[in-house]
C-alpha positions in Angstrom: 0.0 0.0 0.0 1.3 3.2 -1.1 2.4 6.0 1.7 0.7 9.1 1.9 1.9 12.5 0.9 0.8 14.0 4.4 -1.1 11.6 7.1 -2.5 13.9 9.9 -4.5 11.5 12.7 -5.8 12.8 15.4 -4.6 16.2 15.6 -5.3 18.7 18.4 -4.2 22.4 19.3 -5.2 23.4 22.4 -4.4 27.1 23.5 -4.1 28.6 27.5 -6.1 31.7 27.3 -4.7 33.2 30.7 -6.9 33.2 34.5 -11.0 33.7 33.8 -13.2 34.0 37.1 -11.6 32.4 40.2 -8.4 32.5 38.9 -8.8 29.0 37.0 -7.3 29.3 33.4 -9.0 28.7 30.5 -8.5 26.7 27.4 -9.4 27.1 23.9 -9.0 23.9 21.9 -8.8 25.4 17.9 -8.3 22.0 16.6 -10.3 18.9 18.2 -8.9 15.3 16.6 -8.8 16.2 13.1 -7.5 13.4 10.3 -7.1 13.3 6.8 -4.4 12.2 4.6 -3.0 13.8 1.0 -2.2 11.7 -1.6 0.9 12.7 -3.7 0.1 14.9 -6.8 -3.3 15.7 -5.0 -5.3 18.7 -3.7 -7.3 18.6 -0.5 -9.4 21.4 -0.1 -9.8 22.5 3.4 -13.2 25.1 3.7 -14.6 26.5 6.6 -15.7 30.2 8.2 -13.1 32.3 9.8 -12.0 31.2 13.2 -12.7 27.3 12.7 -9.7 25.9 12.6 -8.0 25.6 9.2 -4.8 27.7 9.4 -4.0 26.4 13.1 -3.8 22.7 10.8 -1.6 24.3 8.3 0.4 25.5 10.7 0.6 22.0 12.3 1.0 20.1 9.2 4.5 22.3 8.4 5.7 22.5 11.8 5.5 25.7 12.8 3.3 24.6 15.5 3.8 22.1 18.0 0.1 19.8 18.8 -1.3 19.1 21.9 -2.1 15.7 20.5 -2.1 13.4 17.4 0.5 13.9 14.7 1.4 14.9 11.4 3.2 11.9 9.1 5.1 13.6 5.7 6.0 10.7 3.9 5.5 8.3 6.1 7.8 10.2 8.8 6.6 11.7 12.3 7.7 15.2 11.9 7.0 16.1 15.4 10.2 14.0 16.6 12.7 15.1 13.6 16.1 16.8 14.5 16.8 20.6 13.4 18.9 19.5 10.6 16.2 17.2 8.8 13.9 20.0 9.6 16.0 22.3 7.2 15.9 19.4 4.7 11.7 19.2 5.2 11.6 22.7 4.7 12.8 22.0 0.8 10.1 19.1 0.8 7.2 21.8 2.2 6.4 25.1 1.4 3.6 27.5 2.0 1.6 30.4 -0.2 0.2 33.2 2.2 -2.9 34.6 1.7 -1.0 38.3 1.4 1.4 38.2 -1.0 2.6 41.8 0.1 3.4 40.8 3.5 5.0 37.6 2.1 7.3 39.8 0.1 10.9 41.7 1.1 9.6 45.4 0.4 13.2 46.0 -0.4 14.0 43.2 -2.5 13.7 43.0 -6.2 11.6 40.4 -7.6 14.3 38.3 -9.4 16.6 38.3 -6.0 13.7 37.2 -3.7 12.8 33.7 -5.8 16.9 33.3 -5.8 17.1 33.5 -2.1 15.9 30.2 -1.3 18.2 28.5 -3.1 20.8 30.5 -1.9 19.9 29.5 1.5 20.0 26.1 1.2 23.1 25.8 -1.3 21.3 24.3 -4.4 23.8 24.9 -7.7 26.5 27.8 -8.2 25.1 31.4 -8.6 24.5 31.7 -12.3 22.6 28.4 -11.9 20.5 29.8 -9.6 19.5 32.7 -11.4 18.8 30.7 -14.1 16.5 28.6 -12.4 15.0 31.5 -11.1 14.0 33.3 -14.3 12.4 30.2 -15.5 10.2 29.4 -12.4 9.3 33.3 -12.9 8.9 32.8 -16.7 6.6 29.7 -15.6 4.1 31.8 -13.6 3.8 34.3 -16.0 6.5 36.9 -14.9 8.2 38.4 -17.5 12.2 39.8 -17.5 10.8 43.1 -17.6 9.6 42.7 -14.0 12.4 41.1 -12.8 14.1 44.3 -11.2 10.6 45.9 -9.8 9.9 45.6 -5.9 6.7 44.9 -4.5 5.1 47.7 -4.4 5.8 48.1 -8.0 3.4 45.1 -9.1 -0.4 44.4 -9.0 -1.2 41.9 -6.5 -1.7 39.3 -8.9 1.6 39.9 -9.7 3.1 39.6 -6.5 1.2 36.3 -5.9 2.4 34.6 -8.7 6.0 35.6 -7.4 5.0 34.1 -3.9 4.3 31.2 -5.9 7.5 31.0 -7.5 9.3 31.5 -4.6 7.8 28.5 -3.1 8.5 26.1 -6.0 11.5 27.4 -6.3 12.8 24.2 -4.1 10.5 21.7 -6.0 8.6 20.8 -3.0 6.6 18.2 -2.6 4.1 19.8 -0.9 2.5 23.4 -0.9 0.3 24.3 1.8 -1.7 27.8 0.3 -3.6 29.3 2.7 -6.4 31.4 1.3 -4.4 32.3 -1.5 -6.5 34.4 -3.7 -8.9 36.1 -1.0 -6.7 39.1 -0.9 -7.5 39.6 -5.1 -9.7 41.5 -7.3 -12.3 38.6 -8.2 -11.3 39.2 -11.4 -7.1 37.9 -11.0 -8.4 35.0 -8.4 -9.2 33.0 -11.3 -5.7 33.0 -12.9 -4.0 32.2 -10.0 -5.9 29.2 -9.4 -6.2 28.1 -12.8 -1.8 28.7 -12.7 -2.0 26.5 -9.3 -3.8 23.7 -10.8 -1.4 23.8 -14.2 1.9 23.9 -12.3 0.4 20.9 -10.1 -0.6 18.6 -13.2 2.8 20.0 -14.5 5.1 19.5 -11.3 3.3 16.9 -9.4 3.4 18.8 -6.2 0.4 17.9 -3.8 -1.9 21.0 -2.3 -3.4 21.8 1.1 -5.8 24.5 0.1 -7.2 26.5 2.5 -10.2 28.7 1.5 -13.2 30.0 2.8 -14.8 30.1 -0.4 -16.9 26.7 -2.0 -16.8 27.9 -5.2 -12.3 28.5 -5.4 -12.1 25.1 -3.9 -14.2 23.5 -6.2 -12.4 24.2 -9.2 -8.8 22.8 -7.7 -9.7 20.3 -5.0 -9.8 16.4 -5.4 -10.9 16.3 -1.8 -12.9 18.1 0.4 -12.5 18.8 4.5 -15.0 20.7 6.0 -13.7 22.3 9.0 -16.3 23.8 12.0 -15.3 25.4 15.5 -12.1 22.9 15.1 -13.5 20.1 14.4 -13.3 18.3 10.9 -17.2 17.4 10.1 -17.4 15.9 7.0 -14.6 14.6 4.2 -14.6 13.0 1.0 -14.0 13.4 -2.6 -15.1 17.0 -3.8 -18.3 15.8 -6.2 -19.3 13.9 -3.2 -19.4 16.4 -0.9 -21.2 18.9 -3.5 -23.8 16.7 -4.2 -24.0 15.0 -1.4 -23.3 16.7 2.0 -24.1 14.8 4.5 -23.5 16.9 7.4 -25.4 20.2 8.3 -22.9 22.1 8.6 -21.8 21.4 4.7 -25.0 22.4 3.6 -25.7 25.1 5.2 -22.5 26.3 3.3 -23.8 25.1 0.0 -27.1 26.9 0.6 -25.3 30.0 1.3 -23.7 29.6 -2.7 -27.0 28.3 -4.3 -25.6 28.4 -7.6 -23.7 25.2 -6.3 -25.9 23.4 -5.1 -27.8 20.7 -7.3 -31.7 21.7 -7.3 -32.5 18.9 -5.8 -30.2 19.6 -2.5 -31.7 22.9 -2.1 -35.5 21.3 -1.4 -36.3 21.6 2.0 -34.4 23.2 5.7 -31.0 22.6 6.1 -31.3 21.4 9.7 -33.4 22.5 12.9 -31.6 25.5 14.5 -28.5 25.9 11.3 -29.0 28.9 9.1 -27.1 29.0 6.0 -25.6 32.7 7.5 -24.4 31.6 10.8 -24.4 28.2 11.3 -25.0 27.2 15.0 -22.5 24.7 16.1 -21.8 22.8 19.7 -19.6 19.8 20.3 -22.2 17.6 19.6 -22.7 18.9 15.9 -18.8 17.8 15.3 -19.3 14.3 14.5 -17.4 13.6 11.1 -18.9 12.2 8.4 -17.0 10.2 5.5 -18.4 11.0 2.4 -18.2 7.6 0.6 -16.6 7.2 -2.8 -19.9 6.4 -5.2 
């Protein structure tokens, strides 16, 4: 049986929020026992509202985080128990796209120098080399020469995505973990970038964990679906599945706040007693997952 890409079981983040009312502290737990793997070449699609969870398991699944519980498996490896110098061989392996590419950026960096820098920091090929390879990962998101010397602030912000993008391929990573990568763009650019993130992943092989509010991005890259609510992950499954046919609440009272993607005959009927499709009520008890099946 082949390994997995990424294996997460049973992964939990639980946060001290400092003394409440009689001086006993409080706990927040972001991510309650959350698992789902990531096949190699393949994009999992990880949707919920703000606040439930989904970059607190990014952050988790590249290590930036440490869980209170469960683990994260790259490869087959536990990366919770790895030493600092396979860490800065990982970080070749697993790379992330930010949802602002202007923060992501040096402000004081030209764009050529910035997707060079990576490969200057971890050694790979003598300098020409280097700058070869980095004109042709900019040529291959659709950055021309005549951009190379501009800085940030020079560049639309589809620009400076696509040279976020580089930047993180730069190193031919196995994985890229983009976390609401086109929310911060003009409606109008969001669909090149993802229609660029779903060609350099058919052309590169490199597996996605993309995070994104929004049903209607995710559909168009995701093989999978993870629907994430107040940290818990409540229903997963292959994306057609979980389009057609949610099976948890919580799923279609997202759905039924995109009608247009929602088969007619999914849109008969209440969502559930007490979920509206604009704030969906959630407890504990409403976290049960639910395995789409393969049909």
């Amino acid at each position: 049986m082949a390994v997995s890409l990424v294996e997460v079981r049973n992964l939990s983040m639980t946060y001290r929020l400092g003394a409440g009312m009689l001086g006993r502290t409080r706990l927040f737990r972001a991510v309650d026992d959350v698992s789902f793997s990531i096949d190699a070449g393949k994009v999992y699609g990880l949707v919920g509202e703000s606040g439930s969870g989904k970059s607190t398991v990014a952050r988790l699944v590249l290590g930036l985080s440490r869980p209170s519980g469960g683990e994260v498996r790259f490869q087959g490896e536990d990366i919770s128990s790895v030493t600092p110098a396979r860490w800065k061989e990982l970080r070749r392996e697993m790379q992330m796209v930010f949802q602002d590419p202007m923060s992501a950026l040096d402000p004081r960096m030209p764009v050529l120098d910035q997707v060079v820098e990576p490969l200057t920091i971890h050694r790979i090929g003598a300098a020409a080399e280097r700058v070869a390879g980095a004109e042709a990962m900019l040529a291959s998101v659709g950055i021309g020469l005549e951009l190379h010397g501009r800085f940030p602030h020079q560049l639309s912000g589809g620009q400076r995505q696509r040279v976020v993008i580089a930047r993180a391929l730069i190193l031919s990573p196995r994985l890229l973990v983009c976390d609401e990568p086109v929310s911060a763009l003009d409606v109008s650019i969001q669909a090149q970038v993802i229609n660029l993130l779903a060609d350099l992943r058919t052309r590169l092989g490199v597996g996605y964990l993309f995070i994104s509010h929004d049903l209607r991005v995710v559909r168009h890259i995701a093989d999978d679906i993870g629907v994430m609510h107040k940290g818990c992950l409540v229903e997963t499954g292959p994306a057609e599945n979980i389009f057609r046919h949610p099976q948890h609440a919580y799923t279609r009272a997202l759905l039924a706040a995109s009608p247009d993607l929602v088969p007619r005959r999914c849109q008969k009927g209440p969502i559930a007693p007490g979920v509206s499709a604009g704030q969906p009520a959630g407890h504990r008890s409403d976290c049960t997952a639910i395995s789409s099946a393969r049909l």
